[in-house]
Residue frames as a rotation matrix with the C-alpha (Angstrom) as fourth column:
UNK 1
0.566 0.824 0.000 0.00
0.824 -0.566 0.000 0.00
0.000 0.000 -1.000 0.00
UNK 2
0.125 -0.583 -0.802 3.08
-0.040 -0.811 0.583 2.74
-0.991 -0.041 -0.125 1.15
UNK 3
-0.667 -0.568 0.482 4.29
0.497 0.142 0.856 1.43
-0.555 0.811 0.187 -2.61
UNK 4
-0.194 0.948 0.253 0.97
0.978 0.208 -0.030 2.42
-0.082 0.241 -0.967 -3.89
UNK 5
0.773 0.513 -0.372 0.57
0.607 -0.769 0.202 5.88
-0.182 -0.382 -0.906 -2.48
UNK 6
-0.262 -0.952 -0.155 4.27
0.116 -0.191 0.975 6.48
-0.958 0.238 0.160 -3.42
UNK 7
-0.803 -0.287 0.522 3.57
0.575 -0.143 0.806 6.15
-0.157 0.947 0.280 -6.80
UNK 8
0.158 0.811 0.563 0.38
0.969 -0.238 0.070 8.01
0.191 0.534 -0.824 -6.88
UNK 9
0.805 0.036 -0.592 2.13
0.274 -0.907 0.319 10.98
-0.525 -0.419 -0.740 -5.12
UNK 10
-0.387 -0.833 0.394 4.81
0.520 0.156 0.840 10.60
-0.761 0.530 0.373 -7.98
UNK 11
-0.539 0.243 0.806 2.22
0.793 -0.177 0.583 11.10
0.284 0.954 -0.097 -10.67
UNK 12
0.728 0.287 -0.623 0.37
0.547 -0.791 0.275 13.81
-0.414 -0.541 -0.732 -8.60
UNK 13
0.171 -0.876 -0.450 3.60
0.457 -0.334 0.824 15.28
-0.873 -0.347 0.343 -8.25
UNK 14
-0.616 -0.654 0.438 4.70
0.525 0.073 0.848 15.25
-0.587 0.753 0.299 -12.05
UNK 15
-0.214 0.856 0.471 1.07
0.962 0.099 0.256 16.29
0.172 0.508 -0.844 -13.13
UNK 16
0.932 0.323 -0.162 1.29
0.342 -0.933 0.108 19.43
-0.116 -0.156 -0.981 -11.32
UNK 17
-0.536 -0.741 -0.404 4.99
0.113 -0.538 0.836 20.21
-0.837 0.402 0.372 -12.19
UNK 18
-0.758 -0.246 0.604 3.35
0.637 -0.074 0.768 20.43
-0.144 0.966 0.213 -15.70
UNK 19
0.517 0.851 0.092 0.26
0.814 -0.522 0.256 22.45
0.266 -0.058 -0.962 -14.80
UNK 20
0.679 0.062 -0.732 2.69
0.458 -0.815 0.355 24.79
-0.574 -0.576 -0.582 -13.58
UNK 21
-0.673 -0.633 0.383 5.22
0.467 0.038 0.884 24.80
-0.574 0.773 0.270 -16.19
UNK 22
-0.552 0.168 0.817 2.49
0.794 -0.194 0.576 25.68
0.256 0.966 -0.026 -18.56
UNK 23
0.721 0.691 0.050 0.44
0.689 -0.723 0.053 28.27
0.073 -0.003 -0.997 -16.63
UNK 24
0.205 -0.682 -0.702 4.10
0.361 -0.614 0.702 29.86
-0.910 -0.397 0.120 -15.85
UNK 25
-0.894 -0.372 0.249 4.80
0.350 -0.235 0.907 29.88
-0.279 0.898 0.340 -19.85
UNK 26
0.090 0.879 0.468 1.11
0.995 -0.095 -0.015 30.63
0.031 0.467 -0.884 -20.53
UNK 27
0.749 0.127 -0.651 1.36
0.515 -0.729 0.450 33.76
-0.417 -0.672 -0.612 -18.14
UNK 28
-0.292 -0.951 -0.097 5.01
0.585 -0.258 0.769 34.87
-0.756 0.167 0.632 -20.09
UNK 29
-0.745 0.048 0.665 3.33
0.666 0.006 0.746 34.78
0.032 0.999 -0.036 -23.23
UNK 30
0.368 0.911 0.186 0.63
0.886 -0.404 0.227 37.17
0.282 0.082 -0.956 -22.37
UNK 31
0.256 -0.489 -0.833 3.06
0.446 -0.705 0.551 39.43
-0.857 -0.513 0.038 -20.49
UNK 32
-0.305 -0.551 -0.777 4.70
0.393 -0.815 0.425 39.72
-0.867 -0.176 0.465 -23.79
UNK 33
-0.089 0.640 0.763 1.70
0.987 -0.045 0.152 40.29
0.131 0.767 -0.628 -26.16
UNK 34
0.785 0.539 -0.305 0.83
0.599 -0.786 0.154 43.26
-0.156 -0.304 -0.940 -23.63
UNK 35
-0.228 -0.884 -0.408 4.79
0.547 -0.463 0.697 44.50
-0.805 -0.064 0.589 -23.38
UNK 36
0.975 -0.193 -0.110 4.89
-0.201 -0.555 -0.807 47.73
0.095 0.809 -0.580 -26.53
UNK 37
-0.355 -0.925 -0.133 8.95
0.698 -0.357 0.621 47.85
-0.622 0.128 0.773 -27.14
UNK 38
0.897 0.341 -0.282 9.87
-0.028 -0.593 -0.804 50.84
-0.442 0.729 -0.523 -29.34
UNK 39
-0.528 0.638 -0.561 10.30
-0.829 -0.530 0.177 51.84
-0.185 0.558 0.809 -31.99
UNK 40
-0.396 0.671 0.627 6.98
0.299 0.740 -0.603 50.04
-0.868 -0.051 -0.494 -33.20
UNK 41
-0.922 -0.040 -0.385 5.88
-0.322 -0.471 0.821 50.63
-0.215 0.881 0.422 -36.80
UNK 42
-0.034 0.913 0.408 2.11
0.456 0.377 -0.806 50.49
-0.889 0.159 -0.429 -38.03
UNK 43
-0.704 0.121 0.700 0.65
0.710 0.168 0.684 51.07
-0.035 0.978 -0.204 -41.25
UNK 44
-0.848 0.138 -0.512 -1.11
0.145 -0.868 -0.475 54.41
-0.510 -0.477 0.716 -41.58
UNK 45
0.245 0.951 0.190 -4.62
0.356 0.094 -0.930 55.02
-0.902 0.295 -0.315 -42.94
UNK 46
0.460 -0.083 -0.884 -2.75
-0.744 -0.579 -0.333 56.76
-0.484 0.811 -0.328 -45.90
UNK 47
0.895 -0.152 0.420 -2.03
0.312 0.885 -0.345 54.00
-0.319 0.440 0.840 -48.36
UNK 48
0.325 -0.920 0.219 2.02
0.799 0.143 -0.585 53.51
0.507 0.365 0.781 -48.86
UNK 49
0.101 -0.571 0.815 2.53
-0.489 -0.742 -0.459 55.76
0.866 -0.353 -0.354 -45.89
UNK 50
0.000 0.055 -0.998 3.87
0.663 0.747 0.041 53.75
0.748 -0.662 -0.036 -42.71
UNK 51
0.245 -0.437 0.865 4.76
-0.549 -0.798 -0.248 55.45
0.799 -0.415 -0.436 -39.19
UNK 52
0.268 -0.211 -0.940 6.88
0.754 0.653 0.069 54.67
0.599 -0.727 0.334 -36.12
UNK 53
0.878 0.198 0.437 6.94
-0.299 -0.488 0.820 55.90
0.375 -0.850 -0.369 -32.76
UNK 54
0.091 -0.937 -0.337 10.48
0.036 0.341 -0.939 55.60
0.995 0.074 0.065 -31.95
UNK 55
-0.778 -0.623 -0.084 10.49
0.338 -0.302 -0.891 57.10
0.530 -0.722 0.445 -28.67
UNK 56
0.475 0.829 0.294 8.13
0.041 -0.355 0.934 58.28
0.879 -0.431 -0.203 -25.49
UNK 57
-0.595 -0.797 -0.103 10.51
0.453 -0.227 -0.862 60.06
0.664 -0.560 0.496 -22.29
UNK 58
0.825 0.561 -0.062 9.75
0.375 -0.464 0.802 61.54
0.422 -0.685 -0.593 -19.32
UNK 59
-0.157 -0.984 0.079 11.76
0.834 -0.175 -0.523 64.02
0.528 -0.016 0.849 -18.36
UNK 60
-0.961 0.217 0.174 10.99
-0.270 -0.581 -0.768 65.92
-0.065 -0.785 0.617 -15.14
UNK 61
-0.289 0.900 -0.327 7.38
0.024 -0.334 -0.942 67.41
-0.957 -0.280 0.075 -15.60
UNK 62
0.258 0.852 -0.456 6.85
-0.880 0.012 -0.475 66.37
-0.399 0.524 0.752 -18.96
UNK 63
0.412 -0.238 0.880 6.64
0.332 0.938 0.098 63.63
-0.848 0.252 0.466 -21.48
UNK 64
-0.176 -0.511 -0.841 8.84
-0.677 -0.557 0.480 63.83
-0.714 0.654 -0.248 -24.88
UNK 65
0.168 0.147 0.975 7.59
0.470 0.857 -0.210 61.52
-0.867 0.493 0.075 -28.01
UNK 66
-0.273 -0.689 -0.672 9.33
-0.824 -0.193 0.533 61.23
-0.497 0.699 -0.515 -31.23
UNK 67
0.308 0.689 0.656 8.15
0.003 0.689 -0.725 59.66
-0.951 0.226 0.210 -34.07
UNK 68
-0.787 -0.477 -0.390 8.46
-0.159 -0.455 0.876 59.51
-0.596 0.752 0.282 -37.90
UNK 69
0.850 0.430 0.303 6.41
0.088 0.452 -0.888 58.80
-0.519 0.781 0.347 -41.31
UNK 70
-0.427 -0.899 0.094 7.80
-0.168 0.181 0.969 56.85
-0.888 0.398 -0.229 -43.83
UNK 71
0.287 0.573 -0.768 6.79
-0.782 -0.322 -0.533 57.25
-0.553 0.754 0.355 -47.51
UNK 72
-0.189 -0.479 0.857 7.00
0.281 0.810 0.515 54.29
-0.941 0.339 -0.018 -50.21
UNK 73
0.498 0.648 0.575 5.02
0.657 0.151 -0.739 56.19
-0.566 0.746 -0.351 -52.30
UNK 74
-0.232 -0.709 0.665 6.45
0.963 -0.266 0.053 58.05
0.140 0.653 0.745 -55.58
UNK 75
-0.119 0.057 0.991 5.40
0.077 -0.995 0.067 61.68
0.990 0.084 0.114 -54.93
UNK 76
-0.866 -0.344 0.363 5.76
-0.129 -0.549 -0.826 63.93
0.484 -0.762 0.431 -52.19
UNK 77
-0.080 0.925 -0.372 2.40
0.597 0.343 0.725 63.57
0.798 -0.164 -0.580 -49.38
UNK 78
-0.844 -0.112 0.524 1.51
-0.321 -0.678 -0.661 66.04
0.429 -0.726 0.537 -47.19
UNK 79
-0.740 0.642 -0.202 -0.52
0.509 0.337 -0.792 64.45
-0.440 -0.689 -0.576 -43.50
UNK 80
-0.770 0.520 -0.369 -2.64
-0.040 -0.617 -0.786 67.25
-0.636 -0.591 0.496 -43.33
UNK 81
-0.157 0.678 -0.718 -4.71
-0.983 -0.038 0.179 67.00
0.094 0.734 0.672 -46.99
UNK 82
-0.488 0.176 -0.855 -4.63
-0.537 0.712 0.453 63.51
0.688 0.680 -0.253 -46.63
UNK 83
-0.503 0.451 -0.737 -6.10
0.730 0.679 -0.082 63.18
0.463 -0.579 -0.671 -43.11
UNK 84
0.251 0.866 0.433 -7.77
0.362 -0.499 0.787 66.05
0.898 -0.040 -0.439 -43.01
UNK 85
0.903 0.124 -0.411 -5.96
0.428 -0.191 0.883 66.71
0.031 -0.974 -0.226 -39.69
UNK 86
0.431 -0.883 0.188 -3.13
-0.722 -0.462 -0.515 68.56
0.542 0.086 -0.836 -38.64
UNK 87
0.030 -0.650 -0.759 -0.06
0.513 0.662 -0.547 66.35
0.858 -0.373 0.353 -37.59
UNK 88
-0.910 0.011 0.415 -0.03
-0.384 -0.400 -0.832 69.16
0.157 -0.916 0.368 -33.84
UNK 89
0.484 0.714 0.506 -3.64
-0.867 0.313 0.387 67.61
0.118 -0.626 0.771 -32.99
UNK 90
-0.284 -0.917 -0.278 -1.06
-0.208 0.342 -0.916 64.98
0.936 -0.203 -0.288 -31.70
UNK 91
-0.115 0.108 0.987 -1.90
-0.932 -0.355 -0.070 63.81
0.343 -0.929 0.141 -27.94
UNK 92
-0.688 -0.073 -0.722 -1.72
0.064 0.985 -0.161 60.97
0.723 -0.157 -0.673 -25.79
UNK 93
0.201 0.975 -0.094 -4.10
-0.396 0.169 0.903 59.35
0.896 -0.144 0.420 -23.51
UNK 94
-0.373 -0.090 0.924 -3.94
-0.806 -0.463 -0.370 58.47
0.461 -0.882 0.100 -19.95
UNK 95
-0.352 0.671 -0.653 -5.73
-0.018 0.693 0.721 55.48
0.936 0.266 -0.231 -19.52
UNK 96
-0.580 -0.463 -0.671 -4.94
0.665 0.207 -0.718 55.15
0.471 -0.862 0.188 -15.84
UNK 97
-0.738 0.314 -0.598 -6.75
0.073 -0.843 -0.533 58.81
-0.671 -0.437 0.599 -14.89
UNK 98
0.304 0.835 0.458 -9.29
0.888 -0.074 -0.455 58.72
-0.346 0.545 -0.764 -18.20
UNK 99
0.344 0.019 -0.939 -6.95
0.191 -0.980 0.051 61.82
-0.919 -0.197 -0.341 -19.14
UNK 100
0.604 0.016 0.797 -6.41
0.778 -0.232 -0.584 63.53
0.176 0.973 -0.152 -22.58
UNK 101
0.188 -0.785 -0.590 -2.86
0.328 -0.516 0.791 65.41
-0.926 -0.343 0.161 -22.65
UNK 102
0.969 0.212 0.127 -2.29
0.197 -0.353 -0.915 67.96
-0.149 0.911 -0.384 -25.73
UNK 103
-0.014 -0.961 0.275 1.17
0.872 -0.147 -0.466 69.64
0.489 0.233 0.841 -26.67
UNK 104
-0.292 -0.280 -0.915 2.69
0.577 -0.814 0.065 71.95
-0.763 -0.508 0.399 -24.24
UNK 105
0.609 0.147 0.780 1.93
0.605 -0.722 -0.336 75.61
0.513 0.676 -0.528 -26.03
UNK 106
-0.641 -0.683 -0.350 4.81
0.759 -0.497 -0.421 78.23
0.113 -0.536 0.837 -25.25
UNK 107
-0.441 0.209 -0.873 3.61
0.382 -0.836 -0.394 81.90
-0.812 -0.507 0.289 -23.96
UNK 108
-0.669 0.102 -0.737 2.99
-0.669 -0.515 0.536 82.88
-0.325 0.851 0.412 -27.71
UNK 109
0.453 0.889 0.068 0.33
-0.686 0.396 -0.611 79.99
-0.570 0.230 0.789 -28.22
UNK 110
0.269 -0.407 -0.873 2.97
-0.822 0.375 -0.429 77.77
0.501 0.833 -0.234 -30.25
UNK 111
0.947 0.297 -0.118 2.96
-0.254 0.924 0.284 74.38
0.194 -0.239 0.951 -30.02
UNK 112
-0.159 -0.983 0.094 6.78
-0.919 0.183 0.350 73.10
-0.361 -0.031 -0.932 -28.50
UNK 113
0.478 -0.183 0.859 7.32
0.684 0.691 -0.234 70.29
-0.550 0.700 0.456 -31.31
UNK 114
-0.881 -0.387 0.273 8.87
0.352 -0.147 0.925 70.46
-0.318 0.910 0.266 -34.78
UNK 115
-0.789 0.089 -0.608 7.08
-0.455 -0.749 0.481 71.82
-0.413 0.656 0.632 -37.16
UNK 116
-0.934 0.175 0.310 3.92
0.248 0.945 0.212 69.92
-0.256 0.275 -0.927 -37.89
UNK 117
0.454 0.544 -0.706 1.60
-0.450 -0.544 -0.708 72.53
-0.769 0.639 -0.002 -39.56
UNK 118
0.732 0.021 -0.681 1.45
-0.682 0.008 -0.732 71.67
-0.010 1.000 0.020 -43.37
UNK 119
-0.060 -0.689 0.722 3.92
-0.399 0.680 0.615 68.12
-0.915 -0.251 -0.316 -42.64
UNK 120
0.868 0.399 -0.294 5.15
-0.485 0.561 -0.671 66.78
-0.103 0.725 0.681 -45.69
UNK 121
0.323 -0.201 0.925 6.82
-0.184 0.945 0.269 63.56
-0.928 -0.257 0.268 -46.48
UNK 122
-0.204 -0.111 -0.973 8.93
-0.918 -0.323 0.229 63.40
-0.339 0.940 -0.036 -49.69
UNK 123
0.745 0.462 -0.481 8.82
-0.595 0.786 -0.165 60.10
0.302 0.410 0.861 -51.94
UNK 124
0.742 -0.396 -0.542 10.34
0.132 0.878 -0.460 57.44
0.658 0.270 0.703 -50.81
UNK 125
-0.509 -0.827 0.240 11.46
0.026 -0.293 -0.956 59.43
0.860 -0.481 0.170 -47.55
UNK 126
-0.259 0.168 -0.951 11.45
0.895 0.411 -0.171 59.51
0.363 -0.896 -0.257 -43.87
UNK 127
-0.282 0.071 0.957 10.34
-0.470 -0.880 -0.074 62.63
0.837 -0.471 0.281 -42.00
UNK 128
-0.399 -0.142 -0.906 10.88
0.742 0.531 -0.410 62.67
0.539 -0.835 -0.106 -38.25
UNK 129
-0.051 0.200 0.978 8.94
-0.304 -0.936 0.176 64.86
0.951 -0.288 0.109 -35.95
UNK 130
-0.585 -0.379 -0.717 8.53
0.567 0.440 -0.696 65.70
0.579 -0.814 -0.042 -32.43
UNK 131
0.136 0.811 0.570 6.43
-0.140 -0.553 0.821 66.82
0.981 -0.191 0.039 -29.76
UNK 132
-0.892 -0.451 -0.030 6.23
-0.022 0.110 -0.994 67.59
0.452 -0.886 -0.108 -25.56
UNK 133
0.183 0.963 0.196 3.45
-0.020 -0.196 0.980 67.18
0.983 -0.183 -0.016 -23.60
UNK 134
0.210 0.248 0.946 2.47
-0.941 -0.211 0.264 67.60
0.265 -0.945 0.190 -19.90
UNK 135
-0.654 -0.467 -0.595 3.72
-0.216 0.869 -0.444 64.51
0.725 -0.162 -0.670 -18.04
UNK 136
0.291 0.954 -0.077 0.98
-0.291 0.165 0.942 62.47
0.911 -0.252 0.325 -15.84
UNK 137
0.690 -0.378 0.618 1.74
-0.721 -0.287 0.630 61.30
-0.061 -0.880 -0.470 -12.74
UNK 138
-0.056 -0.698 -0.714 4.50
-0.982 0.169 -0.088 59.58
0.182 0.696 -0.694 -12.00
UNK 139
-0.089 0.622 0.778 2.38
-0.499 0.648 -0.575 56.81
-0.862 -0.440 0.253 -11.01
UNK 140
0.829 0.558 0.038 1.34
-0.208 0.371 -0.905 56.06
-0.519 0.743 0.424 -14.80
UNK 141
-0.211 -0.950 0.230 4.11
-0.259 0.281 0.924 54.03
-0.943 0.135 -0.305 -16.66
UNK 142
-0.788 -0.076 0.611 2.31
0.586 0.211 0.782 53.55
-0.189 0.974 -0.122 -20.18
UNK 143
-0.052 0.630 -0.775 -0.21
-0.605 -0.637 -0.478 56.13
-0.795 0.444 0.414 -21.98
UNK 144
0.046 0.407 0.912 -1.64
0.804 0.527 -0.275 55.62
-0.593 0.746 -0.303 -25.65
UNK 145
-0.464 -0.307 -0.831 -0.29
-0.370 -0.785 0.496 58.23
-0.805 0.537 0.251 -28.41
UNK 146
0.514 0.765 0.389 -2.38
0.664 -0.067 -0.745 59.47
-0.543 0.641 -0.542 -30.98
UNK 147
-0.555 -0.567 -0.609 -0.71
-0.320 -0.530 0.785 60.68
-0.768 0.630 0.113 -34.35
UNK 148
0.128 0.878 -0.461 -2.77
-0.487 -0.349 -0.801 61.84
-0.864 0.327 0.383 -36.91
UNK 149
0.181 -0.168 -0.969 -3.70
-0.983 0.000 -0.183 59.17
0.031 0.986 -0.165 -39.93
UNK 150
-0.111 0.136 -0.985 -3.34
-0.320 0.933 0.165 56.21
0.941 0.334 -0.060 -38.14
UNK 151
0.570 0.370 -0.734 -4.11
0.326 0.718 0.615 53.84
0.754 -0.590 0.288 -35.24
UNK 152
0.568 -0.464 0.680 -3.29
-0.753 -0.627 0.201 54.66
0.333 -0.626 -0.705 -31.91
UNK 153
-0.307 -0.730 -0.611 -0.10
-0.094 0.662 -0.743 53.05
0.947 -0.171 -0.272 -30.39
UNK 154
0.574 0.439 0.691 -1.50
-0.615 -0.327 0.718 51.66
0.541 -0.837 0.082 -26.92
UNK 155
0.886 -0.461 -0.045 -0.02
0.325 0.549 0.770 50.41
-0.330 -0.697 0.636 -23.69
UNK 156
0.518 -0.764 0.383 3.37
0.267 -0.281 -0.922 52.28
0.812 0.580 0.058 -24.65
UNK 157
0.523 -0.352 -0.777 5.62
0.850 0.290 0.440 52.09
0.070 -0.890 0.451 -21.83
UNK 158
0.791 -0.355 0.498 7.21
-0.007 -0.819 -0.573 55.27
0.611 0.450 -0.651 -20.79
UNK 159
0.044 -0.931 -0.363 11.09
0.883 0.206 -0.422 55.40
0.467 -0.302 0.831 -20.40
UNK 160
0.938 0.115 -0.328 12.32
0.313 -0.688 0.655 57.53
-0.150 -0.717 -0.681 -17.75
């Protein structure tokens, strides 16, 4: 009988080393579906225009995000006519608080970024731009950034 119960606390034993084994590898694999790394490149609603989010910083009291479009296409494309939006309506999301964060504006009403009134993209080139924004607390370690023309990048971890 001891021989008995020995072996059934053997297979017991072995049966739950593999239940854990796989909920431990299950549990990895979900960790890194959710994980963003950058840079992260999506396809933009503008056909043969891509974009990546290279970067998202916190530095002090705000947040710093850096991005590009990339053009395959043969002629020059400018964001704004083709999404109808200006590349500065730019802004990330909070999830954490339910908060919307725009670009800092300096004393004069101007937007601290590059240039991203009338943004164009030559053929078959990169254009990098940039933008600051109010930093959330420092409680919140990923936001969602919205850049006009395509899909928002969510769960984006922010480097410090």
């Amino acid at each position: 009988m001891n021989s008995n119960l020995a072996s059934k606390l053997k297979h017991l034993v072995a049966a739950l080393t593999v239940i854990v084994f796989v909920a431990v590898a299950s549990l990895g694999h979900l960790t890194a579906q959710s994980a963003v790394t950058l840079p992260m490149k999506i396809d933009s609603d503008i056909s043969g225009i891509g974009l990546e989010l290279t970067s998202v910083q916190r530095t002090a009291d705000t947040i710093m995000v850096r991005f590009k479009y990339i053009s395959t296409r043969e002629k020059p494309t400018r964001i704004d006519d083709e999404t109808k939006q200006d590349v500065s309506d730019i802004y990330y999301v909070d999830a954490k608080n339910k908060k919307k964060y725009p670009i800092i504006k300096d004393t004069e009403g101007k937007p601290l970024s590059s240039n991203l009134k009338y943004f164009e993209v030559g053929a078959g080139e990169t254009k990098a731009g940039w933008a600051k924004f109010p930093a959330p607390p420092p409680d919140v370690t990923a936001i969602s950034v919205y850049i006009p023309g395509a899909p928002p990048f969510e769960n984006v971890p922010i480097a410090q």
